[in-house]
C-alpha positions in Angstrom: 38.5 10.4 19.2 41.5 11.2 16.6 40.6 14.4 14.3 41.8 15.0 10.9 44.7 17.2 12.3 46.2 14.6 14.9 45.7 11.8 12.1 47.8 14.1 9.8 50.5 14.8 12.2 50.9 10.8 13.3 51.2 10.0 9.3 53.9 13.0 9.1 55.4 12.2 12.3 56.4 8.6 10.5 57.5 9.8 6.9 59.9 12.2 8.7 61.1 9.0 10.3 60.9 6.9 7.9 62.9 9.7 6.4 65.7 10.2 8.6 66.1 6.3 8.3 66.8 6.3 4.3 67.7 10.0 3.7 68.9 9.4 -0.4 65.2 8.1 -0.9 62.8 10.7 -2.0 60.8 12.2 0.1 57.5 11.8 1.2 54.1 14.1 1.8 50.8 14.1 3.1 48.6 14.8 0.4 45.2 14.2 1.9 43.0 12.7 4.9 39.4 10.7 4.4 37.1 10.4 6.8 35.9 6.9 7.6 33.5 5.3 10.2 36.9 3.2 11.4 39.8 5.3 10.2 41.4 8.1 8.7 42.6 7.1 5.4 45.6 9.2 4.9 47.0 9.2 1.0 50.8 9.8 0.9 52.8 10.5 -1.7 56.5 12.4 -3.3 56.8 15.8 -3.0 57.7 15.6 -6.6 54.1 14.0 -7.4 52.5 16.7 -5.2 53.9 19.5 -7.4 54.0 18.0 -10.9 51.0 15.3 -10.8 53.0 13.1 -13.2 52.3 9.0 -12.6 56.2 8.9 -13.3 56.3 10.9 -9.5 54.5 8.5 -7.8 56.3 6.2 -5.5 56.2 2.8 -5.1 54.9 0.7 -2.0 51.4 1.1 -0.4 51.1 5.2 -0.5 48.2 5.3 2.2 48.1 5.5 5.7 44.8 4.3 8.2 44.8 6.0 11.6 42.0 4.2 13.7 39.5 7.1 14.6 39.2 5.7 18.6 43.2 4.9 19.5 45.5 6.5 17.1 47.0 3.9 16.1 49.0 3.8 12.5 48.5 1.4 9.7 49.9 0.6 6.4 47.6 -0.1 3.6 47.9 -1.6 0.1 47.0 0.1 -2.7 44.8 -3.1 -4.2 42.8 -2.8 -0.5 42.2 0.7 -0.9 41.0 0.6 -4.4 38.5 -2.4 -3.5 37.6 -1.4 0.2 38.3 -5.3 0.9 40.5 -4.2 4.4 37.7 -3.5 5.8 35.8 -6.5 7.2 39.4 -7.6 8.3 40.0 -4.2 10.0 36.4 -4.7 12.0 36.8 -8.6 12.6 41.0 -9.0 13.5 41.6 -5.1 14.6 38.7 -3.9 16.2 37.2 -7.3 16.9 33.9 -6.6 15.7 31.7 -8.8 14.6 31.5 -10.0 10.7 29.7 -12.3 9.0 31.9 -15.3 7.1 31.1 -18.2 5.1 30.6 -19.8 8.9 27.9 -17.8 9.6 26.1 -18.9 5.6 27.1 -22.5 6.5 25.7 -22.2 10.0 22.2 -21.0 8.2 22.6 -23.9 5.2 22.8 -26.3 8.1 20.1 -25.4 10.4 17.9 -24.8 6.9 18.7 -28.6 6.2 18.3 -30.2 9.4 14.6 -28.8 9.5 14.0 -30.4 6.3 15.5 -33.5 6.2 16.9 -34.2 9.8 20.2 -34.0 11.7 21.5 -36.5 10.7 21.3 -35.5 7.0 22.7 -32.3 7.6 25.2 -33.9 9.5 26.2 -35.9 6.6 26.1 -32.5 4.4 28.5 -30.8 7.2 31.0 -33.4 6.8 31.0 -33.0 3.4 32.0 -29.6 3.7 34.9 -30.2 6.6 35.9 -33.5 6.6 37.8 -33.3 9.4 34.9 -32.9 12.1 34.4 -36.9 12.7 30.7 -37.8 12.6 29.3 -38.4 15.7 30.9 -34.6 16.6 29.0 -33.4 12.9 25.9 -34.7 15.0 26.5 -33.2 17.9 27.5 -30.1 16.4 24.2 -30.1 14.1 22.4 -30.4 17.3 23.9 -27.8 18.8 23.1 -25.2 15.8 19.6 -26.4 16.6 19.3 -25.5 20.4 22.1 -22.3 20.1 25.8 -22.0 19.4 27.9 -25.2 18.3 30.7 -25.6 20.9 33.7 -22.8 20.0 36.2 -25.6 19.8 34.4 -27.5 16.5 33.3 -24.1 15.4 36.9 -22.8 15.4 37.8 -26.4 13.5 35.2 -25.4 10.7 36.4 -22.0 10.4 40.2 -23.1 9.5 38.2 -25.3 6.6 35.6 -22.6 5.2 37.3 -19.5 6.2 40.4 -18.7 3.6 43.2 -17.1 5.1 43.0 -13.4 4.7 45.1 -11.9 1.6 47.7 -9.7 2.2 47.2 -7.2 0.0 43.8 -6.7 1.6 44.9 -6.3 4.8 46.2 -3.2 7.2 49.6 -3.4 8.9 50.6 -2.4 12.2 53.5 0.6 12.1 56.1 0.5 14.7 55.5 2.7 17.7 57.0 6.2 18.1 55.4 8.0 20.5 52.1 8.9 22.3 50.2 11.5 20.5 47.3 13.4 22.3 44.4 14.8 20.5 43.3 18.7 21.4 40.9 17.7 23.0 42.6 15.3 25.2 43.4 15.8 29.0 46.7 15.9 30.4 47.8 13.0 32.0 45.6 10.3 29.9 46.2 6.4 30.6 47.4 5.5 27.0 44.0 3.1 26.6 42.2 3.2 23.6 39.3 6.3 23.6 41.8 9.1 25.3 44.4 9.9 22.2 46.9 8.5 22.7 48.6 6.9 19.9 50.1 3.3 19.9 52.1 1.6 17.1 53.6 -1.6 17.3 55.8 -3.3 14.5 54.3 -6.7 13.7 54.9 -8.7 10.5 51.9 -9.1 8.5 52.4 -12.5 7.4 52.8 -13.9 11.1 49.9 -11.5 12.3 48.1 -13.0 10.4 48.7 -16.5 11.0 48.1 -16.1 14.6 44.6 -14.7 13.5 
């Protein structure tokens, strides 16, 4: 696991390189580290801000830093996602792959809820109307299937692009580039690099087609 000390050298680590990459801009400073259950939320901001505390100090772009609490590995966040905590089913669901409940899930309940009352074929009809695209003798099937156990992953991933909305992008994290491996204290020489022994991976990935590929 990543402690406050190796998240705060893995944020530093990147503002000195981030740094040495645009060396008129001003520069940037760790100014404080929260615990989460996921992450290390890591607030950034000028070293002008940290001595003055004037608004006019602050810089501009996203200002925080998550460092996942298992692999290391660095994210940018938004400051709109920080201030509403809405990264965070996205971090469980797309990072960690944990699972979330959607609008699937509530339609996968309206659905059964109907079909008790009024029949599959009803709530068939009611499915359709909510995803058009699922022809009707597969809305029957798939009704039927929600009865027994789990509607086959290839309609249920057809109804997700149609209840689902695409995730914002000022409520998601974003991958860093990678640097290089850092090892936690209490980390054994020689570690594999996998998620669980400190190591630290960051890989540059735009958000938008991160995203998109889901």
């Amino acid at each position: 696991m990543i402690d406050r000390e190796t998240a705060v050298r893995i944020v530093e680590e990147q503002l000195a390189r981030e740094h040495r990459e645009e060396p008129e801009a001003r520069r940037t400073v760790v100014l404080a580290a929260t615990e989460h259950e996921l992450v290390w939320i890591v607030g950034c901001s000028t070293e002008e801000f940290a001595r003055t505390r004037d608004v006019q100090d602050l810089p501009v772009g996203p200002g925080l830093y998550l460092v996942d609490r298992v692999d290391g590995e660095l994210y940018e966040l938004h400051a709109v996602a920080a201030a509403t905590g809405g990264w965070e089913d996205d971090y469980r669901a797309r990072i960690r792959g944990l699972p979330v409940r959607t609008a699937v899930d509530a339609l996968h309940e309206e659905v059964r809820a109907l079909a008790a009352e009024q029949g599959p074929l009803r709530a068939a009809r009611a499915l359709r109307e909510r995803v058009p695209a699922l022809p009707p003798v597969e809305a029957v099937g798939y009704v039927r299937a929600l009865l027994t156990g789990e509607a086959p992953a290839r309609l249920v991933d057809l109804v997700r692009q149609q209840v689902v909305p695409p995730p914002d992008p000022f409520l998601t994290a974003r991958r860093v580039r990678r640097v290089r491996r850092v090892r936690g204290p209490g980390d054994a020489a020689g570690g594999s690099g996998k998620p669980g022994d400190g190591a630290c991976v960051r890989v540059v990935r735009r958000s938008d087609d991160e995203l998109l590929d889901g």
